[in-house]
N, C-alpha and C positions, 0 to 999 in steps of 0.2 A: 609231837607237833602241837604247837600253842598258836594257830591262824587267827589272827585276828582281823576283821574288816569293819570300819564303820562309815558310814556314809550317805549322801540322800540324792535321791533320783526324783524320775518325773513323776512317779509311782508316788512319792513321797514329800514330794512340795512343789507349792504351786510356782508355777514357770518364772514369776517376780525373784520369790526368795533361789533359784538357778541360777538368775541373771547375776545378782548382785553374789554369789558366792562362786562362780566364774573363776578360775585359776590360771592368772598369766604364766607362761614360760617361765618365766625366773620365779615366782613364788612357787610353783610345782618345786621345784630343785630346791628352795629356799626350806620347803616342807618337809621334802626326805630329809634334808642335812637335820632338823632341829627334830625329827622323828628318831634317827638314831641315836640324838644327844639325849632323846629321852631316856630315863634309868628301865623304862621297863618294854622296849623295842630294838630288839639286838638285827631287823633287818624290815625293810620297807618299800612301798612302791605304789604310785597313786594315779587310778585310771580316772581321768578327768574326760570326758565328752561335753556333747551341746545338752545331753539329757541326763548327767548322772555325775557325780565329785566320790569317788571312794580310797580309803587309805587302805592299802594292806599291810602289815606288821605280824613281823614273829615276837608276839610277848611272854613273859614268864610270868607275867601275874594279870591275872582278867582283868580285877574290877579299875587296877591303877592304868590298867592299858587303855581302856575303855575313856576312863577319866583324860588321860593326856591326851590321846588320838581326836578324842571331840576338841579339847583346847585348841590344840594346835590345825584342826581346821576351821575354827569359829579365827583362830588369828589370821591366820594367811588367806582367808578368803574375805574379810573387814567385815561379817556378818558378826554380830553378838553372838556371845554363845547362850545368854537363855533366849534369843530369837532364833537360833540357830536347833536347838537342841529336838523341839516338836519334832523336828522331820529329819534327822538323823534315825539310822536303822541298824543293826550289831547285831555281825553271825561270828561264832566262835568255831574255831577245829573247823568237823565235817559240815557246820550248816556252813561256814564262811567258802568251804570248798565248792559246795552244791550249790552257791547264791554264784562266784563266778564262772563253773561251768554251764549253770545254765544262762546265763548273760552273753557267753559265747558264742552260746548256740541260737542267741537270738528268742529267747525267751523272753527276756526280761525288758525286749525293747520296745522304745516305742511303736513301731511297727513290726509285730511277731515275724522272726525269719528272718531279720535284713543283715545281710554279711556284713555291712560296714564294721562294726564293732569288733570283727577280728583283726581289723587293721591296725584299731584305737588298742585294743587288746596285746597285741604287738609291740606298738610304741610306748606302750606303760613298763613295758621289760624291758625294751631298748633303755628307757628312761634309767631303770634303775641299777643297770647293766653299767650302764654310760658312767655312776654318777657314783657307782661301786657299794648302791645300797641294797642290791640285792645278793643274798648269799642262798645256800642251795634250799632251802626251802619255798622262797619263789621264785628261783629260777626253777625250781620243777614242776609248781603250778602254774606258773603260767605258761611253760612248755605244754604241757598236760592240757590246759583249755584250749589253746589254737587246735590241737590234735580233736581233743573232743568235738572242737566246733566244725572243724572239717569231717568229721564222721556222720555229723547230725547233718551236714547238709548234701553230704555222698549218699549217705546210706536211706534220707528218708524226704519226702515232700515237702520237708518245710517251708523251700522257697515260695511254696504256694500259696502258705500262711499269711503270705506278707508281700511286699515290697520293699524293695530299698527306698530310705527316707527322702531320698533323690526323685525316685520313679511316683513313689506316692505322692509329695507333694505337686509334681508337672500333671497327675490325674486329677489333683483337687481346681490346679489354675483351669484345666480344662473343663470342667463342669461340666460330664456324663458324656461328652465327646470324645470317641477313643485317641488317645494322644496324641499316636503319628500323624491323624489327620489336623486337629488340632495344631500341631506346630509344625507342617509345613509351611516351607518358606516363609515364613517367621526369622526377625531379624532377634539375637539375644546378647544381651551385655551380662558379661558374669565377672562379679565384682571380686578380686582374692584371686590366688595361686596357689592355696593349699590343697590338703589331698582333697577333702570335702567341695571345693571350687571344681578341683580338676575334676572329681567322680562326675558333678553336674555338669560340666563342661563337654564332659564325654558322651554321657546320657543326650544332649540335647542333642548333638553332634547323630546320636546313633537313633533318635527319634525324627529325625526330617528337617531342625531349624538349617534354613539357608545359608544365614552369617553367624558367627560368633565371637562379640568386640568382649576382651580381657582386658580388662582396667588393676590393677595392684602398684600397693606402695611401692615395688620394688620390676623394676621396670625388665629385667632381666630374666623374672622368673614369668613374668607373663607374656613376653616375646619367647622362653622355650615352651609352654603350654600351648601359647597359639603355634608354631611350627607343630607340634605334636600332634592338635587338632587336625591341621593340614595333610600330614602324613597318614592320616590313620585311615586314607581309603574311604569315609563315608560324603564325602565329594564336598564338605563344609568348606566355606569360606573363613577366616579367622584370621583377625588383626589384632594386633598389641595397642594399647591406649595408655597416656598418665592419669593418674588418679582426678587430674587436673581438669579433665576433658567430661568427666564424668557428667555434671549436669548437662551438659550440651547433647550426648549421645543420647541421655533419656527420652530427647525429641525426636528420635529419628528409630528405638526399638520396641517391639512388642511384649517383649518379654527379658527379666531382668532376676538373678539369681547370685545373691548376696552371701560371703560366707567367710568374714575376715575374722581376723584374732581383735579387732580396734574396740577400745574400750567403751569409747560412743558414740552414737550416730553415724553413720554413712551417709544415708539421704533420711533428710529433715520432709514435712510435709509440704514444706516450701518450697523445695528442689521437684519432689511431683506435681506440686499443681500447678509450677512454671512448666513443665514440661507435658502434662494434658493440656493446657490452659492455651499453649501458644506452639507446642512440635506439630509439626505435617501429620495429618492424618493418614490412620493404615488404609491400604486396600480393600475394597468390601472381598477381595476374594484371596487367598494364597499368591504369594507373588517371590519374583526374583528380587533380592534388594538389587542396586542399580553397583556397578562395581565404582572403585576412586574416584575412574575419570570421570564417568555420569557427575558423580557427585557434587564434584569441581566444578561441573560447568553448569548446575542445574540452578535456577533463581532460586532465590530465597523463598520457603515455603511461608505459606502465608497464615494468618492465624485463623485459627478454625475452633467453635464452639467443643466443648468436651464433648465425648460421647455422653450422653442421658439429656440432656441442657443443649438439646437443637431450637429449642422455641418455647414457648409460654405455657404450651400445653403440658407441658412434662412437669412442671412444678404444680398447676393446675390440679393435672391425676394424684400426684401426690398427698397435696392437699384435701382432696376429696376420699382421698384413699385412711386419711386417719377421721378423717370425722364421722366416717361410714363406719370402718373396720375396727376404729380406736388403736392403730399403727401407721409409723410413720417409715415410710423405706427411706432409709438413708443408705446410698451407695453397697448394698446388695443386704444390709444389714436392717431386720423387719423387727421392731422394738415396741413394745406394747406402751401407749398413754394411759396412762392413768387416771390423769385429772386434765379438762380443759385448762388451755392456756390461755393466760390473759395478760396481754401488752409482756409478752415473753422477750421481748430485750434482746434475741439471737443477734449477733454481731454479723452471719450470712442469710440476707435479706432474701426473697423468692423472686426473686430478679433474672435468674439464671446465670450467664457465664459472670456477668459483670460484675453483680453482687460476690465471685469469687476472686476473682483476680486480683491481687494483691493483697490478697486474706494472711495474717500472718498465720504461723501455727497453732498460737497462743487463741487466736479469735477460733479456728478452726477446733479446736477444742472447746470452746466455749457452745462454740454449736450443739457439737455433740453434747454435752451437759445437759441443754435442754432438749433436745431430742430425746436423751433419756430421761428428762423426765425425775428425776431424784432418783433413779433405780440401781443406786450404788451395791445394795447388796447383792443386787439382781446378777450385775457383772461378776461377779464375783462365784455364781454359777457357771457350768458347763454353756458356752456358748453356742452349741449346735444347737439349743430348744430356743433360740431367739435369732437365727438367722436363717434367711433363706439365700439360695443358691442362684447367682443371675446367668443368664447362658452366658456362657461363655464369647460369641460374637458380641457382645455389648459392651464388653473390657476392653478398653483402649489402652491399659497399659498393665499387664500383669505380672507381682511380685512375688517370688518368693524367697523368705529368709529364714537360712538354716542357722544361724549364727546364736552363739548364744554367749554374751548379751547380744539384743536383738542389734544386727545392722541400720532395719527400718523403722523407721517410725511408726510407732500402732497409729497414730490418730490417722495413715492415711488411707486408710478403709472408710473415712466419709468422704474422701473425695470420687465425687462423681465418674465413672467410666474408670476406675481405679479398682483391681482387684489383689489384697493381701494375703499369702498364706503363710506362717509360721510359725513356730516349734508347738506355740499354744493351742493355735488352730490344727496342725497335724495330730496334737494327741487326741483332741477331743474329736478329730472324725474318723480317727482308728478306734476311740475308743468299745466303738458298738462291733467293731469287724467280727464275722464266726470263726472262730478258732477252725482249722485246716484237722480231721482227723490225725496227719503226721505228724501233731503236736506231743498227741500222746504216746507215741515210740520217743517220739524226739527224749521223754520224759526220763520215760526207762532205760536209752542211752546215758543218761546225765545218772541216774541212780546206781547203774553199773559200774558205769567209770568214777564216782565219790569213794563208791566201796573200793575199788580195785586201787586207787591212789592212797585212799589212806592203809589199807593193808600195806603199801610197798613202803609208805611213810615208816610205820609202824617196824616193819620191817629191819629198814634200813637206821633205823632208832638203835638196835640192838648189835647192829654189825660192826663197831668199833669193838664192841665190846668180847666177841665172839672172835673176832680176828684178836685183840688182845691177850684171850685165855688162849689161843694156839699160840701164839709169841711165847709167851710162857711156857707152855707144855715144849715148845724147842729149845729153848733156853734150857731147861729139865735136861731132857735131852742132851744135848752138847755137855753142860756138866756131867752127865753121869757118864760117858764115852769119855770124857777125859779123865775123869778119876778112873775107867775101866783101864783108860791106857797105865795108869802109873802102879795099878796092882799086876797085871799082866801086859809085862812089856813086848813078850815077845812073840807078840801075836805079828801076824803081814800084814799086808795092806790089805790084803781081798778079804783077811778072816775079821778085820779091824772096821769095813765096809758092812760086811755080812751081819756083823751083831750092832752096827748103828743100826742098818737098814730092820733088824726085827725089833730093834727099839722102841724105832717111828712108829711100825705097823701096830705096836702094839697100843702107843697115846694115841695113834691117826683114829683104832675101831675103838677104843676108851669114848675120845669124844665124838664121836662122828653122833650116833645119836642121840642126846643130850644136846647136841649144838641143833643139829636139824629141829629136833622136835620145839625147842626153844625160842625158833623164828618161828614156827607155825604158830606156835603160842601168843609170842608177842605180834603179829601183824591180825591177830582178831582184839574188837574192841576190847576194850579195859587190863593190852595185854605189855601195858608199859612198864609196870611193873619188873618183867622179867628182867630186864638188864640189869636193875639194880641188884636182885635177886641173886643172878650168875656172880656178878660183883664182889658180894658179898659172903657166896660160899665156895668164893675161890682167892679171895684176897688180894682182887684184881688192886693194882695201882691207880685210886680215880686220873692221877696226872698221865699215866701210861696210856688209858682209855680216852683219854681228851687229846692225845699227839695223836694217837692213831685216827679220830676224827678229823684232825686238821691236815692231817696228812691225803688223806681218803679226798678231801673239798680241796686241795692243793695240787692233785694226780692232771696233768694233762687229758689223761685218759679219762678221766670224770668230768671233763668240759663240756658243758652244752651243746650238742652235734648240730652246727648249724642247720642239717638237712633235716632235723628234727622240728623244726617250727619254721614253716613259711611266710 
């Protein structure tokens, strides 16, 4: 086994350099094709998430594997590769085995525990499967970590470690309020039809939201999603929307959960602050959205101040609140000043709503600049030690974006009564989480199962070769029973039967132990060797020992047992 994996995660680069190395559908498939064209990866397959880009390859030489495997995702992903390279990460053999079973298991995620990643884990073997670049080396790893990953979460607490990236984010828009109370009757728009839409889609569904409007480019998968919502028994409402409709719906939901494959932008900061700026305000309490007809016959909602920006005093406390404190809260975000400002030039005036409305994104950003204050590097820190948390009732419209590149616009976390949470903000407020003791079983499952796959590896290394010395010792066989027949012709059938049969028994107990003890040998480390070894003092045919390989990967009966990996 020569496993190779190189790759970079959230562990390993910051959430800008994820964005921009992002892997569409076709470059994925465009990858494995130029991976096997590579001279030194004879099979390949590439788990791409919102948190993590890795290649897996069977190579026969390290350091040129290593070298192309980086090329070729510094190309396919438009990232340089000496920009690229810092946060690239390379397990070989047993560490590259150990680095994806514990990823399955939800180790290695951004939130400790969360199963999504065996789904993603899944479709990186579909992928390779599909695309006939996987051969049995990962098909049996990655058979092998689904199995792992469902043992680690049958056998031990891990889910407790964690949340799903789903469940966790809908706890951060809640801000210390338990969720289901939180998003009752709550109306939510969830942007996309993929799995990652539909899991959130489901979650809202299963935590109390009232309505839920599905917007995607393809109109067809998000009319079956919302019937699916509808069916599934937790009493949700759920309409189908074109991508068309989308700003207009911002005015009228609570809560909006973003998670398409689109290379950029969904909703711009201009698309939100038309829709705090000027949609119908929520209910001060949990409410029933109003069904079609309501809808239809209700007047035009009328425009209403954003939430934070009801009057003069608010900009007032703000004000007072940096000259006292030396920060300025900008839309939940609590920023240290530095240095007094003088004739600060901000393009959004302290006017309240007015001074916003009709802000581009660009001025809107400009704010922000000076809000911060020059504290470029600062940003560039963990942003949990410079933000505070607003309740949650004071969010007029709250986002979250699983997408990676992001759907939403960062700058729209200064907008007032606007709450953002995404990829970058869920790592940095998992990043303090206590590790669940069932982490560390979780551990020693992952350690059990490295050893026990690479033994069967190892193993299975040698069994061509073993089944090839019996070919031969039959072969032996059959020739000597034929030259038996032409010295002594007149033997019968049964006497002719009787002395093949003590023939066999005699080459079957020859090699029976030598062959046994030669797998035991070879499935412990450093025990590759033996094949060649047997090879060599038996005069094996290496072409003989390579058909029997391809024969062995060609058996029906050695196909992947679908029931094997769910």
């Amino acid at each position: 086994m020569s496993l190779l994996v190189v790759g970079l995660s959230h562990r390993s680069a910051p959430v800008s350099v994820l964005e921009r190395a992002s892997l569409s559908a076709d470059a994925k498939v465009k990858l494995l094709h130029d991976t096997l064209a590579a001279e030194p990866a004879t099979e390949a397959t590439v788990l791409a998430t919102c948190n993590r880009i890795e290649l897996y390859a069977d190579v026969d030489k390290f350091h040129a594997g290593v070298a192309e495997l980086s090329t070729l995702l510094a190309q396919h992903s438009g990232v340089a590769l000496e920009e690229l390279t810092p946060y690239l990460y390379v397990h070989y053999e047993d560490r590259a085995v150990h680095h994806l079973f514990s990823v399955a298991c939800g180790l290695d995620s951004m939130v400790v525990g969360e199963g999504q990643i065996l789904g993603q884990i899944k479709d990186a073997l579909a992928l390779g499967q599909e695309f006939h670049t996987a051969g049995r080396l990962i098909n049996d790893l990655f058979q092998q970590a689904l199995r792992v990953g469902k043992r680690a979460h049958s056998e031990t607490g891990i889910d407790r470690a964690g949340q799903s990236l789903v469940t966790f984010g809908l706890e951060q828009l809640a801000v210390g309020t338990p969720v289901a109370e939180w998003a009752a009757g709550k109306r939510a728009l969830v942007i996309g039809a993929g799995s990652m839409s539909s899991l959130a889609a489901a979650t809202l569904a299963r935590v109390g939201v009232a309505e839920i409007v599905v917007a995607n480019r393809t109109a067809d998968r998000a009319e079956r999603l919302a019937e699916i919502l509808v069916a599934s028994g937790t009493g949700v409402a759920a309409v189908a929307i074109p991508m068309a409709r989308v700003p207009d719906e911002l005015t009228r939901v609570d809560v909006v959960v973003s998670c398409t494959g689109a290379t950029g932008l969904v909703l711009t900061a201009d698309d939100v602050l038309a829709a705090v700026s000027w949609g119908s305000a929520p209910d001060p309490a949990p409410h029933t959205p109003a069904g079609p007809e309501d809808r239809g016959s209700a007047p035009d909602p009328a425009p209403h101040t954003p939430a934070g920006l009801e009057s003069a005093d608010v900009v007032a406390r703000l004000a007072a609140a940096a000259q006292t404190h030396g920060r300025l809260a900008d839309a939940g975000a609590a920023r240290t000043i530095t240095a007094p400002v003088e004739g600060d030039g901000c393009p959004v005036g302290p006017d309240g709503r007015a001074a916003l409305t009709g802000v581009d994104a660009n001025s809107l950003e400009l704010h922000g600049t000076w809000a911060d204050q020059g504290e470029a590097a600062a940003q560039r820190q963990p942003r949990r030690s410079t933000r505070t948390q607003p309740h949650a009732s004071t969010v007029r419209l709250a986002l979250l974006d699983l997408a990676m590149p992001r759907d939403i616009d960062a700058a729209v976390h200064r907008i007032p009564g606007v709450r953002l949470v995404d990829i970058e903000s869920l790592a940095e407020a998992s990043a303090d989480a206590p590790m669940a003791a069932d982490v560390d079983a979780v551990r020693g499952i992952v350690a059990q199962e490295v050893a026990a796959f690479g033994a069967a590896q190892r193993a299975a290394h040698i069994t061509p070769t073993v089944v090839a010395l019996r070919a031969m010792a039959a072969e032996v066989v059959a020739m000597e029973v034929a030259r038996l027949d032409g010295r002594v012709p007149d033997l019968d059938e049964r006497q002719r039967a009787e002395v093949t049969q003590t023939v066999r028994r005699v080459v079957d107990k020859l090699l029976h132990a030598p062959t046994v003890r030669v797998k035991q040998l070879a499935s412990e480390p450093g025990g590759a060797g033996y094949a060649e070894a047997l090879r060599e003092l038996f005069d094996l045919d290496p072409q003989t020992v390579a058909s029997v390989s391809r024969a062995d990967a060609a058996d029906p009966m050695n196909d992947d047992d679908p029931g094997r990996a769910s």
